[in-house]
N, C-alpha and C positions, 0 to 999 in steps of 0.2 A: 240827899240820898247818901249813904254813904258809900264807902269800898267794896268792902264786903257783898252788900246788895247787887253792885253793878256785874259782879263774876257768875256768870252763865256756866262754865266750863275750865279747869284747871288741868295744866300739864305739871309734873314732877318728872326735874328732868337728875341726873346721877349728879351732874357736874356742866358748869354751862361758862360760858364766854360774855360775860356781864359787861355793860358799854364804857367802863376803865380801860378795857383790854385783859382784865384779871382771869382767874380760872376760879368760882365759886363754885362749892359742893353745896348738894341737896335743896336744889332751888327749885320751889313750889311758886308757879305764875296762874295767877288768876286771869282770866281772860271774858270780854265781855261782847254782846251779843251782835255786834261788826265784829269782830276777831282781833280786836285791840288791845293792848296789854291794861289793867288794870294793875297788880302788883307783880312782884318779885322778891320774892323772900327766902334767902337763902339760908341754910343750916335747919332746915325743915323737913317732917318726916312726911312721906305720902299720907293722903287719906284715902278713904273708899272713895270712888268714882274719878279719881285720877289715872291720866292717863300716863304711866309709866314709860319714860323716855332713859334707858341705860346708855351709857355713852358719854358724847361733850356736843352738847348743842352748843351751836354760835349761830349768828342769824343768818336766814338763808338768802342765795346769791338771788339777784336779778341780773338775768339776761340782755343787754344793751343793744344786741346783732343776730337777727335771727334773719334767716331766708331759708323758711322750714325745709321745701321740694329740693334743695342742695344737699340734704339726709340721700337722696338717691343716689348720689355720687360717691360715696366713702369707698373705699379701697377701689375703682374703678378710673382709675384715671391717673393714677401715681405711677405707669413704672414707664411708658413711654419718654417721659423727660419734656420737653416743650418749657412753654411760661403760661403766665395769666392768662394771654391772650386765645394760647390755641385750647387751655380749657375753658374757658370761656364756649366754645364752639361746640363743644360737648352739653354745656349747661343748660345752653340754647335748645338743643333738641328735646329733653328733658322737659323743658318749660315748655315747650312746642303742642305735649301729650296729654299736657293737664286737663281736665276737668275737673267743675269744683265738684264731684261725687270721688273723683279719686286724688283732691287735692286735701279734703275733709277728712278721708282716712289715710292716707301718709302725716299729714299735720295731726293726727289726734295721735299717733303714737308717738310722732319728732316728740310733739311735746310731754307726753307721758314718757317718753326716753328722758326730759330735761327733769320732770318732777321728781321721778325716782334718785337722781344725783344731786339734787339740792336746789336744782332753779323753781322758784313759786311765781314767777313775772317774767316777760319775755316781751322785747320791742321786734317784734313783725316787719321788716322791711319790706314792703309787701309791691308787686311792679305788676302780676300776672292780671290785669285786669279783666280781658275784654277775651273772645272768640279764638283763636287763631289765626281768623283773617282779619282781624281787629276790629271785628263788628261789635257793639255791646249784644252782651247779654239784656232781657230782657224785648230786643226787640222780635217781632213775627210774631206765631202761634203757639211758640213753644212752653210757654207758662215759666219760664226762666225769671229769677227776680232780677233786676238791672244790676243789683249789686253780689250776684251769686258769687264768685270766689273769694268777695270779702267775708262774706257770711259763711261760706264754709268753713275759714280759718278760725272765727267767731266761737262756732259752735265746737271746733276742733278742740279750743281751750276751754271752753265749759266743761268738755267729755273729760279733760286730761286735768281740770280742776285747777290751771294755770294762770294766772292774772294775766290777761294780754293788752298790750300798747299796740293796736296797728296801724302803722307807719303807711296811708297809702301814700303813693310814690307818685311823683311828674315823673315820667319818659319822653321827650320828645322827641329826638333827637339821636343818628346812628353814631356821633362824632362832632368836631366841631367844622361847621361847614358842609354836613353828611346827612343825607335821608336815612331815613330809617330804614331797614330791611329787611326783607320778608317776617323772618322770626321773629323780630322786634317791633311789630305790629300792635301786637294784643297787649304791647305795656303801653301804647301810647292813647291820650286822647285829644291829640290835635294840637290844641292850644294852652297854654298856662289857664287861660279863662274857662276852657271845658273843664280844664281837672278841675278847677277850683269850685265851679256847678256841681260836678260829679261828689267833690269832696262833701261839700254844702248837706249834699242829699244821704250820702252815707251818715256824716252825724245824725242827721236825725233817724234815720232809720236804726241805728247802733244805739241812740240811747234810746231809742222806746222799745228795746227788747233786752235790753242788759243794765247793771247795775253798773255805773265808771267805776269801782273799784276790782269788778271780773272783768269787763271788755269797756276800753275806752279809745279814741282814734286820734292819731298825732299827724304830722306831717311829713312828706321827706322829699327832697333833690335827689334825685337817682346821684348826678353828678354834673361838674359842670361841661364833661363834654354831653351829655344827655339833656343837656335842658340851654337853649340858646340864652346870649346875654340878653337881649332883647324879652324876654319871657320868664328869665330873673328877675327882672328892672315889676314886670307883673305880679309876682308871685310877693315880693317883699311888698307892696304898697297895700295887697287886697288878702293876705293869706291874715286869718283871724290872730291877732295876739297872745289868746290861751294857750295856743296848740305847740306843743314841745315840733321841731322841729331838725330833721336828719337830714344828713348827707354824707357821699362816701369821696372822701379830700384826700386826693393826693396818695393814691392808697400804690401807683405807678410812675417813677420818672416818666416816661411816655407822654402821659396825662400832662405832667407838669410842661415839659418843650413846647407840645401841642397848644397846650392855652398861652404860654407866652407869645405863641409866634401868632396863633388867633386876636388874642386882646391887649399881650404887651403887659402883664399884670399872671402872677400866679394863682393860683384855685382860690387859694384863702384871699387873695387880696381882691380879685373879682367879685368874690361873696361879701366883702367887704365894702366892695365902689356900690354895690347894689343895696348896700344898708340889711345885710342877710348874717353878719356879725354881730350877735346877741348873744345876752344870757340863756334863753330858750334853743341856742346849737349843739347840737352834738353833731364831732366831727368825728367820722367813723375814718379810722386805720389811721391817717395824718401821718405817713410814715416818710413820705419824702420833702417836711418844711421844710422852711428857711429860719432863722434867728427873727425875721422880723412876722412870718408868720406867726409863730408864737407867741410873741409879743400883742400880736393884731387878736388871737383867742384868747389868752391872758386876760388884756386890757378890759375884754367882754363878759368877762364872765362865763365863757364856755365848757362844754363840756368835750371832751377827747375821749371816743370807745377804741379801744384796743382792743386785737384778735387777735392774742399770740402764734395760737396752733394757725391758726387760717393763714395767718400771714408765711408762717415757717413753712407750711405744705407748697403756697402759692409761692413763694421764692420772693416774698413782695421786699422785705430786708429788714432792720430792726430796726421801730424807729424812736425817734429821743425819748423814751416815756419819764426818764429821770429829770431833763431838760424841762419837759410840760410841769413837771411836781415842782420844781424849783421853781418855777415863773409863775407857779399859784394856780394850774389849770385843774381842776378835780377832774378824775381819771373812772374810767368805768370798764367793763369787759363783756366781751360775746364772744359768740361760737360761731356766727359768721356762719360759712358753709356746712360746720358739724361733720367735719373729717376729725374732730372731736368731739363731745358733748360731757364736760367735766369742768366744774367750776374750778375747784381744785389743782387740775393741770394747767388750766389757764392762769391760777394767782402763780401758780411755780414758774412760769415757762414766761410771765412780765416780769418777775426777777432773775430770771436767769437768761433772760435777754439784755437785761441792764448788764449783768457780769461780764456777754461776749462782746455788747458794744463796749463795755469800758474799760475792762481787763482788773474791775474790782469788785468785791462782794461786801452782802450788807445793807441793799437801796431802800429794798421796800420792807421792814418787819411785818412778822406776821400780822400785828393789829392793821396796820396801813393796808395789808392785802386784803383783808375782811372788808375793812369800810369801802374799797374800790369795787369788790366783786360785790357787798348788800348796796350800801348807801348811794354810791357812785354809780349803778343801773337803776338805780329805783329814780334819781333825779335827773337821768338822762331821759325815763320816761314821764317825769311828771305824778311820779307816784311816792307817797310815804313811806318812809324805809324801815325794814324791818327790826326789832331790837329787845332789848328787856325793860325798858326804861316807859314808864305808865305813858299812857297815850301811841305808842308805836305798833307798828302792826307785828302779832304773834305770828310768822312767818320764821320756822327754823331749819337748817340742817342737825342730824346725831350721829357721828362719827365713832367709831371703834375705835378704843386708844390701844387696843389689844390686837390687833389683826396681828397678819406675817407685813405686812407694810408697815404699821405702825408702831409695835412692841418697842417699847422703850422708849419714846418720845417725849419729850416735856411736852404737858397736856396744852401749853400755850404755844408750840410750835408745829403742831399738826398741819396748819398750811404747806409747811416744807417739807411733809411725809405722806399723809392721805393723797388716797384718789376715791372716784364716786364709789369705786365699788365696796370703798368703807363706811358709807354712808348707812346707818342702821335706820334711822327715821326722818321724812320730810314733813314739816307741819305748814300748815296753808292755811291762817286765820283760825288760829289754836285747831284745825282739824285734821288728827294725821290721814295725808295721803299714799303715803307710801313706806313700808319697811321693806330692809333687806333690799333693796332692789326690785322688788316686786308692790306694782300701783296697787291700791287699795279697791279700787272699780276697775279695771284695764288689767289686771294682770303682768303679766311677762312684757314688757316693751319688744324685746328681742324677737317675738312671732307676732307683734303687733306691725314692727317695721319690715321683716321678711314679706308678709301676706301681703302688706300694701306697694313695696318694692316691686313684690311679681307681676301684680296685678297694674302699675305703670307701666312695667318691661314690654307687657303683653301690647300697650297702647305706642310706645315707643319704638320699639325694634317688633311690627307686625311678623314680617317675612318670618325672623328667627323663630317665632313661637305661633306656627301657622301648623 
């Protein structure tokens, strides 16, 4: 068969970000009937039935950190001052109000908010399992499916045309040495060997309604004061080999004292006595290692997701990411709580975290921040990264070189100038979903998120809006 034949569909983009790191003009990508790149050929003139992309595609970001229901928390929770901890308490009630009928519509816009800015894939950290008295779904009269708020989330990124990785989560645990507590309930299901039934049952149910390259399920450790060693020592002997596997490391001094004086070993080294140190980790935030911590994720092959804006809001502090690049760890990014949602601001704000931890500039080039924000999320979930290069998936952002942000920028530096709202087209398996800001099916995100905010408010704060 040849080339040409296999091309279903062509984009023509003005000027594109080719996988040198270059800036080619007038590159025409044929694309085939998965959304996979077939050609790329630049110095080419459009033809009829191309879709015209003006701007500088580069390939678009994958999302490594998502906890959609934390979209409810943006500018609500910043001016009182506290830490992690006491927002934490706030997030808790939030997660308290969910239903999957208004976790499906806050998550179909989170993520139609991520599409319109350049994310086409998103890893789901997903914990909200069960009831709020932590009963599952599914049991009684109610006609409830067992795995109802995974399936909201499911159908959340079909609506918003998003590739999703969902992460479900073990919870067991309030602490180390700690019950659970009231709120923290409905993330738990008892034992490492329930979740891992419960998980069993969700793959199958996930792949007989979706295609794994739109909805596919990974794994996650909340964390290790959330999941006893004891029920580590379970999760590493019987948890499937395929499944990309999260957890959130060290993301609090707190956390790190707490587990020394529990087990005598820090977060990573205890992930490590339990054989839970592979190449299938992603370690989310890692911001308070040690030297040999590093060393111990290095040596494995892991991956380290960084949340810049999440960490800076949360006061969490800045952690080595130059250190991890230099020890060989491939580096990825998320939005974490979505007190921003901008790939963009997040490639600027891991290099200008390097600048204030180091007091020098210059760590990450633009190219290096591309391949962290596409390549580096797509293999923290297990997914094919996006690019120009034949066989890659046709997944791009199209940036204005022209805005009041941009104007005058070397077209190969735009990482250090763009934010989303220069974002002129999203493409999702050679199909644009979004220009300007505005989703293709979905609209405005901005009354997508409002509508579904009010309509939580109403379930969270009754009294107020009685």
């Amino acid at each position: 068969m040849s080339t040409q034949s296999r091309v279903v569909r062509s984009l023509w983009c003005e000027r594109a970000m080719v996988d040198t790191g270059g800036i080619a003009d007038a590159v025409r990508i044929g694309i085939d009937a998965g959304g996979s790149v077939v050609s790329a050929v630049p110095g080419t003139e459009p033809q009829d039935g191309d879709e015209v992309l003006p701007g500088v595609a580069v390939p678009a970001a994958a999302n490594a950190h998502s906890h959609a229901f934390h979209r409810a928390l943006r500018g609500r929770t910043h001016d009182r001052g506290g830490t992690f901890w006491t927002w934490r308490e706030t997030m808790y009630r939030a997660a308290g109000a969910l239903t999957p009928e208004l976790y499906e519509e806050l998550a179909t816009a989170v993520y139609a908010e991520m599409v319109t800015v350049g994310f086409t894939s998103v890893a789901e950290f997903h914990y909200v399992h069960h009831r709020p008295d932590g009963s599952p779904y599914g049991q009684g009269t109610d006609g409830a499916d067992p795995h109802a708020m995974e399936l909201a989330l499911a159908r959340a990124a079909v609506q918003a045309g998003i590739r999703l990785t969902l992460l479900d989560t073990c919870y067991l645990a309030g602490g180390f040495g700690t019950p659970l507590d009231d709120v923290q309930r409905r993330f738990s299901d008892g034992t490492a060997v329930h979740w891992l039934e419960r998980l069993a049952s969700l793959r199958t149910t996930i792949g007989a309604l979706y295609a794994p390259q739109q909805v596919s399920v990974g794994a996650a450790i909340h964390s290790v004061r959330a999941v006893p060693a004891g029920e580590l020592a379970v999760i590493a002997r019987h948890l499937p080999d395929e499944l990309p596997l999260h957890v959130h490391l060290s993301e609090q001094h707190a956390e790190n004292e707490e587990c020394l004086r529990a087990t005598g070993r820090t977060p990573t080294g205890l992930l490590q006595h339990h054989g839970l140190v592979t190449d299938r980790l992603s370690a989310v935030h890692a911001t308070h290692v040690t030297d040999e911590d590093i060393g111990l994720l290095a040596h494995a092959g892991a991956v380290v997701v960084l949340c810049p804006t999440t960490e800076a809001d949360l006061a969490d502090g800045l952690g080595p990411a130059g250190d991890f690049r230099s020890a060989g760890v491939d580096l990825a990014l998320g939005t974490d709580q979505h007190a921003v949602v901008d790939p963009w601001l997040e490639m600027r704000a891991l290099e200008h975290g390097e600048r204030l931890r180091t007091g020098s500039r210059g760590h990450f080039d633009p190219h290096a921040l591309h391949g962290i924000a596409s390549l580096g999320g797509s293999r923290a979930q297990n997914r094919a990264g996006p690019g120009f290069g034949a066989g890659q998936v046709a997944d791009y952002m199209v940036v204005d070189a022209r805005s009041t942000r941009t104007a005058g920028s070397a077209a190969d530096q735009l990482a250090y100038s763009a934010t989303g709202q220069d974002v002129t087209g999203v493409v999702v398996g050679g199909v644009v979903m979004a220009r300007d800001g505005v989703h293709a099916t979905l609209g405005d995100p901005g009354e997508l998120v409002a509508a579904a905010i009010a309509r939580l408010d109403a379930e969270t704060y009754p009294r107020e809006h009685h």
